[in-house]
MMTF fields as JSON, N, C-alpha, C and O atoms, coordinates in Angstrom:
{
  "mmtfVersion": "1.0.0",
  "mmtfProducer": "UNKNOWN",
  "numBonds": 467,
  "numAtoms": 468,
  "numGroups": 117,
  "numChains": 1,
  "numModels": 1,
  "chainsPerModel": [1],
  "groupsPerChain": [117],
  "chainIdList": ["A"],
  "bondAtomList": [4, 2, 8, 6, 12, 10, 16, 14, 20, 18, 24, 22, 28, 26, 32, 30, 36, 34, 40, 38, 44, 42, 48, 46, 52, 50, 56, 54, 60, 58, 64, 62, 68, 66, 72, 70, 76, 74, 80, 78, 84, 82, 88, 86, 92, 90, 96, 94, 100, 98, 104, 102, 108, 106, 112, 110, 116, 114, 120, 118, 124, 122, 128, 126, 132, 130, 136, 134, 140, 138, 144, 142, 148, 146, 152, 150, 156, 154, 160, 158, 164, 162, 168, 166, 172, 170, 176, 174, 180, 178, 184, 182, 188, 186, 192, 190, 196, 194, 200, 198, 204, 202, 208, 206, 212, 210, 216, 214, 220, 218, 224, 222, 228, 226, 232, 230, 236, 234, 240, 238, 244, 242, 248, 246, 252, 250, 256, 254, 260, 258, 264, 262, 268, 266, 272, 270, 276, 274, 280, 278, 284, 282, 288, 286, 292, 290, 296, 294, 300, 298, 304, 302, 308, 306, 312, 310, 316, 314, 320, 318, 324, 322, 328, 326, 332, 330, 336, 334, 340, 338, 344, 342, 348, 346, 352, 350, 356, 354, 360, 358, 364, 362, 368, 366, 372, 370, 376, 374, 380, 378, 384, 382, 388, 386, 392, 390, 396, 394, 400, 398, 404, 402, 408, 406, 412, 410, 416, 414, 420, 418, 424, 422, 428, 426, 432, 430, 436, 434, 440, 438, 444, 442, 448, 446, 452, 450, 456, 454, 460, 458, 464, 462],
  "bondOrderList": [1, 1, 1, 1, 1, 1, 1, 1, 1, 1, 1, 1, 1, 1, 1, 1, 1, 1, 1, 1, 1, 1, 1, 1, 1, 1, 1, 1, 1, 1, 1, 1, 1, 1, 1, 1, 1, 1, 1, 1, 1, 1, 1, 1, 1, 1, 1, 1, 1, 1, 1, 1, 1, 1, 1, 1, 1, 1, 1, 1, 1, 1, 1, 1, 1, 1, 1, 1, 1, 1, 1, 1, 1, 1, 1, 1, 1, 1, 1, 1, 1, 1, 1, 1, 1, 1, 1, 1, 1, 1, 1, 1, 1, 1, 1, 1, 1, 1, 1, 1, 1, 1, 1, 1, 1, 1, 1, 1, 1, 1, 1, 1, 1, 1, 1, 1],
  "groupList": [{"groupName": "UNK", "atomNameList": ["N", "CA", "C", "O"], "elementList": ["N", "C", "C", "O"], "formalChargeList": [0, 0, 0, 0], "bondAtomList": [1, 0, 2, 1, 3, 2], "bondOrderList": [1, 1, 2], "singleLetterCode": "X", "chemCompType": "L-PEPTIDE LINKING"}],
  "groupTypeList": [0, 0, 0, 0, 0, 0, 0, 0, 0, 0, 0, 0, 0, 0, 0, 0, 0, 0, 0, 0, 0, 0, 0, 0, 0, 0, 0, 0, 0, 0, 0, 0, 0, 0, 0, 0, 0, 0, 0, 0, 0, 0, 0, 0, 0, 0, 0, 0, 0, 0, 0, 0, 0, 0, 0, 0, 0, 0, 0, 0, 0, 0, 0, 0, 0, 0, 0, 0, 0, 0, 0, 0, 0, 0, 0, 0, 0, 0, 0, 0, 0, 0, 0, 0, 0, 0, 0, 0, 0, 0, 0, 0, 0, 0, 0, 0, 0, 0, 0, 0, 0, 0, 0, 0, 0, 0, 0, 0, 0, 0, 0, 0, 0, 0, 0, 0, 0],
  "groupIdList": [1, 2, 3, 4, 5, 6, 7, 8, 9, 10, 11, 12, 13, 14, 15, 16, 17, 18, 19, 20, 21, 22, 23, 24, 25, 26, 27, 28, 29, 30, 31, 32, 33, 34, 35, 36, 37, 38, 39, 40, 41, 42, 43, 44, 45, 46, 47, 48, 49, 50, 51, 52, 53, 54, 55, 56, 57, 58, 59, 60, 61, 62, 63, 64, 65, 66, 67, 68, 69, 70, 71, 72, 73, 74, 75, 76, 77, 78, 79, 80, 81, 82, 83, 84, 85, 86, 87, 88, 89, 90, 91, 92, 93, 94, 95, 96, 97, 98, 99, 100, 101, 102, 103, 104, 105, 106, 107, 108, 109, 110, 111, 112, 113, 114, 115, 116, 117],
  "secStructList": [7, 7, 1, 1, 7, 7, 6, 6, 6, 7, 1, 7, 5, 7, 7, 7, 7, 1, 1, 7, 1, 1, 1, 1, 1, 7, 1, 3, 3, 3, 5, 1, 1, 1, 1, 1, 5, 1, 1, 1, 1, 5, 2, 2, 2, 2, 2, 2, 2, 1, 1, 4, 4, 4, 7, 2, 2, 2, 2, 2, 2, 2, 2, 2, 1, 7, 7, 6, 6, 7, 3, 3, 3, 1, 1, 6, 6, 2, 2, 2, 2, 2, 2, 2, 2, 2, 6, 6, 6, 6, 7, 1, 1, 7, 7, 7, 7, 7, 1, 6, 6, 7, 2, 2, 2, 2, 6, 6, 6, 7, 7, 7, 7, 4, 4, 4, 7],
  "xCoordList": [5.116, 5.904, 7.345, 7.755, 7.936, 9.732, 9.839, 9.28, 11.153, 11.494, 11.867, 11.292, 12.58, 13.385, 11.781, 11.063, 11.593, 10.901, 11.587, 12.538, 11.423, 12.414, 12.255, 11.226, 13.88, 13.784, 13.419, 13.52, 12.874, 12.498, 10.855, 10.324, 10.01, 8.57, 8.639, 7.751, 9.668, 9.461, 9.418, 10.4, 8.468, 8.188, 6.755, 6.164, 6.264, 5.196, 4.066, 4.493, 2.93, 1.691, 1.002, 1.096, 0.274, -0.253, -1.614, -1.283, -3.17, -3.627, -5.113, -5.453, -5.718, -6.79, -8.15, -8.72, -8.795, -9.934, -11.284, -12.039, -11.306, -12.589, -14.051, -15.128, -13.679, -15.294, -14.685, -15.664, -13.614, -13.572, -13.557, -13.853, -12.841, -12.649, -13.723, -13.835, -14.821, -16.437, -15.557, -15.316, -14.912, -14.569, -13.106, -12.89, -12.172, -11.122, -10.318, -9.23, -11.469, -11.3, -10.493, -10.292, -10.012, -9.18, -9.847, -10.819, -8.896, -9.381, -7.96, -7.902, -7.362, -5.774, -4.895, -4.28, -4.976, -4.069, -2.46, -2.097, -1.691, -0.382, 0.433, 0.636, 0.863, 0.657, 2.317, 2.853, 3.0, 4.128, 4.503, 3.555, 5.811, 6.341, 4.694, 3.959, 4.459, 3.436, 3.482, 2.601, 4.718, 5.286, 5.068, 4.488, 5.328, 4.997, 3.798, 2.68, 4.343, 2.897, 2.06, 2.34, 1.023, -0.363, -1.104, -1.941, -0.964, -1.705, -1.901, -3.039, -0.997, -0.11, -0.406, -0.345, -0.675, -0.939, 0.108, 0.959, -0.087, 1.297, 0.221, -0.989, 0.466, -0.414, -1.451, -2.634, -0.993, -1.747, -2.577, -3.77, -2.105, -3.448, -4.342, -5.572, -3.6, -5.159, -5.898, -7.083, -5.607, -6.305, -7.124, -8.044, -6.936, -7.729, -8.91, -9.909, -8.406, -9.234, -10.227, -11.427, -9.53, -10.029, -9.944, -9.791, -9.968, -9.751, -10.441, -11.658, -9.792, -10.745, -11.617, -12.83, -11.311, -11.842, -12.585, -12.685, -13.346, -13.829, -15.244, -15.896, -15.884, -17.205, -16.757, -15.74, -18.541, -19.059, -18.301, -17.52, -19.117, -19.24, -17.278, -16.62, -16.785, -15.313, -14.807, -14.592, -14.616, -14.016, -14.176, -13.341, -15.593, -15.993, -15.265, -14.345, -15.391, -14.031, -13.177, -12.681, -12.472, -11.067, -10.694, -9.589, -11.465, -10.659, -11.147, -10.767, -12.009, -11.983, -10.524, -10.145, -9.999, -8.416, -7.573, -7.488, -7.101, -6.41, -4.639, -4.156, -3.985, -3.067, -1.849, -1.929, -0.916, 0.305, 0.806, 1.331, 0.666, 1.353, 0.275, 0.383, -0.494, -1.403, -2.319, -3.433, -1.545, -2.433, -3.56, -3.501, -4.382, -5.207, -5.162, -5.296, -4.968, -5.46, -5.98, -6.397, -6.097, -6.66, -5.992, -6.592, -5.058, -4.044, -2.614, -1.893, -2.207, -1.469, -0.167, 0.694, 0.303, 1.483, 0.798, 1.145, -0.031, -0.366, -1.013, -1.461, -1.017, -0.844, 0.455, 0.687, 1.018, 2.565, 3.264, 3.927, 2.916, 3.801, 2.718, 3.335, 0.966, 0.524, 0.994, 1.209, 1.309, 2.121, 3.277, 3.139, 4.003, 5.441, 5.481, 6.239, 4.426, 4.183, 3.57, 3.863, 2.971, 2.123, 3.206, 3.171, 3.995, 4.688, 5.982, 6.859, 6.132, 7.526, 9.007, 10.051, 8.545, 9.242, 10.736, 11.588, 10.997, 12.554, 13.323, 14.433, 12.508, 13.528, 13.714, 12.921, 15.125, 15.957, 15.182, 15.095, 14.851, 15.051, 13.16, 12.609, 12.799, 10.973, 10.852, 11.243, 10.202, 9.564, 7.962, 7.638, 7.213, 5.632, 5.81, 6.573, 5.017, 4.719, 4.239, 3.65, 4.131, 3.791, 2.233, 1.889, 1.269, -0.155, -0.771, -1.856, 0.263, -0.003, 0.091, -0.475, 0.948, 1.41, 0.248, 0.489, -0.773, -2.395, -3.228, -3.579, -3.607, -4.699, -6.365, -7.521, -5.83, -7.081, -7.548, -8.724, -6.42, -6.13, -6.647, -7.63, -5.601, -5.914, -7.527, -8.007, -8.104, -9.476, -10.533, -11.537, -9.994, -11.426, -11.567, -12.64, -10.612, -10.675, -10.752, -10.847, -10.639, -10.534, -12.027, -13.171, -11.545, -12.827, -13.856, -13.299, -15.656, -15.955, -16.0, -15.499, -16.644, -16.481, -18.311, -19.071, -18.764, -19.878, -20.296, -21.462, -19.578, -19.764, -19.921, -20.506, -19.435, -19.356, -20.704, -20.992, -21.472, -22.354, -23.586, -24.618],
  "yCoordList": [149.551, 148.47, 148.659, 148.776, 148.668, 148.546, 146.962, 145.866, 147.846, 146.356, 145.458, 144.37, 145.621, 144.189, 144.068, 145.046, 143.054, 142.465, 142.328, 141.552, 142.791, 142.028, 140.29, 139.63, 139.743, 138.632, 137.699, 136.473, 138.603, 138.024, 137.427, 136.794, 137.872, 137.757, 136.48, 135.642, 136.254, 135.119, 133.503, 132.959, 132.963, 132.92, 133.586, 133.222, 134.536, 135.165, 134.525, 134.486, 134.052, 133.675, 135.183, 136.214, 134.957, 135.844, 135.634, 135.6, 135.452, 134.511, 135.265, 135.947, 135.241, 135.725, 135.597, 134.512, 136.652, 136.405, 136.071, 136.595, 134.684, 134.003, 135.192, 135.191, 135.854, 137.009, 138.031, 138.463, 138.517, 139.101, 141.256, 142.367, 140.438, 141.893, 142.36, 143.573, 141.378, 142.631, 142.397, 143.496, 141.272, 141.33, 141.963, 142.584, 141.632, 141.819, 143.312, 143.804, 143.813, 145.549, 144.996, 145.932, 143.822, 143.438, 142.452, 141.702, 142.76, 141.28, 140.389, 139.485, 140.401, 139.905, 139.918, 140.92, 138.667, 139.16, 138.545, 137.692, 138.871, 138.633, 138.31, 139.181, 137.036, 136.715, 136.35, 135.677, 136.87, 136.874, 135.411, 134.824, 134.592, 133.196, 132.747, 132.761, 132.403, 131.157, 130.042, 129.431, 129.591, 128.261, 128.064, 127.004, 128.713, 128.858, 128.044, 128.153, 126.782, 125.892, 126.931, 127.793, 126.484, 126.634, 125.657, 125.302, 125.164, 124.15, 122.847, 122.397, 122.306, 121.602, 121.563, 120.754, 122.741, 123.286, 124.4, 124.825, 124.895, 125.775, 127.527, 127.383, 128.146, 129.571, 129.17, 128.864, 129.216, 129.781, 128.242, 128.22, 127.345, 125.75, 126.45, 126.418, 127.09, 126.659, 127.912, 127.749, 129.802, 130.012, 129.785, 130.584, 128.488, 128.505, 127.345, 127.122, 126.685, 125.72, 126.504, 126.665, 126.982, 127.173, 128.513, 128.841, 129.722, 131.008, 131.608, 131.426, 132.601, 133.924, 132.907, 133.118, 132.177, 131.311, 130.353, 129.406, 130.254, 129.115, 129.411, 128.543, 130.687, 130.896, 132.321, 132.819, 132.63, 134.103, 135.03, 135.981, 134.042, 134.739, 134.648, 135.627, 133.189, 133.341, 134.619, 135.576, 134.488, 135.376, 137.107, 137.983, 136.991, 138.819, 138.58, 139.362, 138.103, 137.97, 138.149, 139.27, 137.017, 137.122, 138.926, 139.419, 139.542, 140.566, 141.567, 142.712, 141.395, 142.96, 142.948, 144.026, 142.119, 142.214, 140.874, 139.712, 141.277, 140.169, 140.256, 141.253, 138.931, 139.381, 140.185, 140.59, 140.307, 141.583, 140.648, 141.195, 139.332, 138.495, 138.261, 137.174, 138.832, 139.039, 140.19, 140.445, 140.988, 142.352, 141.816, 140.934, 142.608, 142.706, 144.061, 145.268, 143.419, 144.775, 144.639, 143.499, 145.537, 145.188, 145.178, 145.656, 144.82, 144.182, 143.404, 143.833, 142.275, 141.246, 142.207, 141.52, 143.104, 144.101, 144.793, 144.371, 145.676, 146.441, 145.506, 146.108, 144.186, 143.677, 143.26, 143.109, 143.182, 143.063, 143.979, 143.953, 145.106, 147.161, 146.987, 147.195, 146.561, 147.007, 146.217, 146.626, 144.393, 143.282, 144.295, 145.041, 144.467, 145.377, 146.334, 146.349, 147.542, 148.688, 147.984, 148.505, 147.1, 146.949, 146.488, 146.86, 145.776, 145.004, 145.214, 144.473, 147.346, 147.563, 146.8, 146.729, 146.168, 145.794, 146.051, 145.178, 147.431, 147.989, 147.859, 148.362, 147.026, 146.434, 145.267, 144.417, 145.07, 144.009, 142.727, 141.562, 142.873, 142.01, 141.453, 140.701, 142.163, 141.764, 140.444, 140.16, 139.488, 138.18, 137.81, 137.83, 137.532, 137.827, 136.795, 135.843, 137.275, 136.093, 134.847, 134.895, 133.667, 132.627, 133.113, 134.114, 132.222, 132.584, 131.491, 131.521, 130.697, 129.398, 130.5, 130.267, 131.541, 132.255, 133.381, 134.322, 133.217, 134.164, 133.301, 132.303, 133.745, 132.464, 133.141, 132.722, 134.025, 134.592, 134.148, 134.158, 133.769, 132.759, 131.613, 131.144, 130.973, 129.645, 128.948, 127.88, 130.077, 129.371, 129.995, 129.415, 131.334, 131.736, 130.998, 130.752, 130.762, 130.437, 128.676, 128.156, 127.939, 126.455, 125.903, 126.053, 125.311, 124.583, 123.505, 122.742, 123.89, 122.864, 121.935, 121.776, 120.786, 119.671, 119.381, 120.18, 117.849, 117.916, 117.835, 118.198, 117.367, 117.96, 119.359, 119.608, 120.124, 121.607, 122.385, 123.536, 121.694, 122.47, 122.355, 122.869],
  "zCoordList": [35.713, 36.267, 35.83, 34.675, 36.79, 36.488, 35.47, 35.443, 34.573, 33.549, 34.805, 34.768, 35.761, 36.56, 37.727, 37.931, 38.173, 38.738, 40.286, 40.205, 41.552, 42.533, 42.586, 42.443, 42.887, 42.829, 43.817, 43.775, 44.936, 46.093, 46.0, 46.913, 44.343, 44.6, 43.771, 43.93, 42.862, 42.239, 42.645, 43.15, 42.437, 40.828, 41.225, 42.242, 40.398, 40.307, 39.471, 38.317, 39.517, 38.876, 38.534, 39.201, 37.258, 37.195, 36.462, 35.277, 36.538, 36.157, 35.953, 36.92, 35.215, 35.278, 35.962, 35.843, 36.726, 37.619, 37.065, 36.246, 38.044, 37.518, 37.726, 37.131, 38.496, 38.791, 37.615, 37.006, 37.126, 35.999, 36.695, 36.255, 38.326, 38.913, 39.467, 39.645, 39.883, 40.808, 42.055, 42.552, 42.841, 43.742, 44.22, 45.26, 43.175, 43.569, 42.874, 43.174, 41.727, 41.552, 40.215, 39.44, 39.766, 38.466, 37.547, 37.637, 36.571, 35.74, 35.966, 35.132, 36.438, 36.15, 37.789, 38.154, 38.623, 39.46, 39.703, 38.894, 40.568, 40.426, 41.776, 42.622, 41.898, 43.301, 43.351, 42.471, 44.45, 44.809, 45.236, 45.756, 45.127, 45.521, 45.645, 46.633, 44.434, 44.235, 44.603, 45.208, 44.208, 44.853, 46.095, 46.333, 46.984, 48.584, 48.969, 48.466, 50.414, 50.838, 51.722, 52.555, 51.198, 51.979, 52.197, 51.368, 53.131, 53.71, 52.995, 52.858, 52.596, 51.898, 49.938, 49.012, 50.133, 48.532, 48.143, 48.924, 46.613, 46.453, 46.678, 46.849, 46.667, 47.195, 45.821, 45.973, 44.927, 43.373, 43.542, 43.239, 43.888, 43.715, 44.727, 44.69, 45.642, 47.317, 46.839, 47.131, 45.865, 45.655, 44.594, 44.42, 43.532, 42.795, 42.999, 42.315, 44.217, 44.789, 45.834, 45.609, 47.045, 48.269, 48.278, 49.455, 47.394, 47.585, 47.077, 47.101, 46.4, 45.815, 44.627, 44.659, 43.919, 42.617, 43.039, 42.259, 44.372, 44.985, 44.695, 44.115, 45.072, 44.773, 45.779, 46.261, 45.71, 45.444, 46.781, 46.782, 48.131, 48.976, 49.604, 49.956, 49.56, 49.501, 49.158, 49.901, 47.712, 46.675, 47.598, 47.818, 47.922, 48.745, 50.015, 50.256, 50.448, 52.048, 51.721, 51.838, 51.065, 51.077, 50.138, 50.368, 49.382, 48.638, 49.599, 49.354, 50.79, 51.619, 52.571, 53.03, 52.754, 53.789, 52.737, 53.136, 51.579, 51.005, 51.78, 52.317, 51.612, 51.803, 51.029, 49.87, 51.737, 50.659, 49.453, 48.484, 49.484, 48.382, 47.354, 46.787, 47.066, 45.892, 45.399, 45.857, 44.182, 43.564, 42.345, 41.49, 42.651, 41.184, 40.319, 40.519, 39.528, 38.408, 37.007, 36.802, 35.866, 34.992, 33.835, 32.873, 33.689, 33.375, 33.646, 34.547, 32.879, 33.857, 33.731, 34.281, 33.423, 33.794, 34.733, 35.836, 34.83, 35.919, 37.259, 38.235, 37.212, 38.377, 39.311, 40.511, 38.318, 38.962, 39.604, 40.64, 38.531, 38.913, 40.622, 41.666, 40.732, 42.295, 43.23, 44.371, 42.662, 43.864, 43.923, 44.892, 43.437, 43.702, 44.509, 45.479, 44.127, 44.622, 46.675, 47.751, 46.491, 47.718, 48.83, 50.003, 48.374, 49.319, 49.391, 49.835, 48.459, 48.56, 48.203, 48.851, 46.637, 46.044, 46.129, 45.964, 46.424, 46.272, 47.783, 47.954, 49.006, 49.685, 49.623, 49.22, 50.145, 49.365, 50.985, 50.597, 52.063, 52.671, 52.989, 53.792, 52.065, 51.977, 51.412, 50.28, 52.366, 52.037, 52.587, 53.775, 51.652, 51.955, 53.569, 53.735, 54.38, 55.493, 55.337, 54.257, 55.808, 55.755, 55.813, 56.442, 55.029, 55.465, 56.829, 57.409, 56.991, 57.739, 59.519, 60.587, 59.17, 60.289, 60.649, 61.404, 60.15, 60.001, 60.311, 59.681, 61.46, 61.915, 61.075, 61.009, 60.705, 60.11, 58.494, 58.133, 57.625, 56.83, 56.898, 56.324, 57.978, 58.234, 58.51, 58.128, 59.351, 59.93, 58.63, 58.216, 58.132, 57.457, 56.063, 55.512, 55.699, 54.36, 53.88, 52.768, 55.617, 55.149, 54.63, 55.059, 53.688, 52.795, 54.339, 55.127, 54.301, 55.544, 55.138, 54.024, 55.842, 55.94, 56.146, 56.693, 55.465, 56.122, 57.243, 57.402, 58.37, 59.973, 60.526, 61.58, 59.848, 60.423, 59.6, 59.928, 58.551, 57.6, 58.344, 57.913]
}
C-alpha cells in the first residue's frame, strides 16, 4: 500500500469480516466513501445490516460480483493497497458509482419483507 491514500476514497472503513474471509477471500475489508447513501443508509451501516454481514447465503452473492468500492484482504493494510489497486487509485477523477445506480444492487441485496417470503 502507498503511504498517501487517494483522497477521493475517503473516508475509508475498514472493518473486520464477520465470515472471517470463506466468502469474501479476507479477514479485513476496506470500503471506499463509506459515508456514501445507500438506500437511506451510509455504505458501511447497509453492509453490516443488509450485506455481506447479513448471513450466509447474502454474504456468497454479494462476494461473487462485489462492487469496485469494497476490497478484502487479510490484512486491514493489505485491504486498502487491493480497494486502491482495484479501482485505480492513481486517477485523479475516479469516484466509486452510486450503488442506487445498479439495479443489480438495488433489487438483489434488499432485505424481504414478510409478503414476498
Amino acid at each position: 500500500m502507498s503511504s498517501e491514500v487517494a483522497p477521493d476514497l475517503y473516508p475509508i472503513a475498514v472493518i473486520e469480516d464477520r465470515y472471517q474471509g470463506v466468502y469474501s477471500n479476507g479477514r479485513w475489508w476496506a470500503v471506499a466513501q463509506s459515508d456514501c447513501m445507500l438506500e437511506g443508509m451510509t455504505r458501511i451501516a447497509w453492509l453490516l445490516e443488509y450485506g455481506p454481514s447479513s448471513d450466509d447465503v447474502t454474504a456468497s452473492v454479494f462476494w461473487r460480483d462485489a462492487p469496485p468500492w469494497i476490497a478484502a484482504a487479510n490484512t486491514p493494510d493489505a485491504a486498502v493497497g487491493k480497494l486502491e489497486a482495484q479501482i485505480g487509485a492513481d486517477s485523479d477523477d475516479w469516484l466509486p458509482p452510486p450503488v442506487e445506480a445498479d439495479p443489480r444492487w438495488r433489487e438483489s441485496f434488499r432485505p424481504s419483507t414478510q409478503s414476498e417470503r
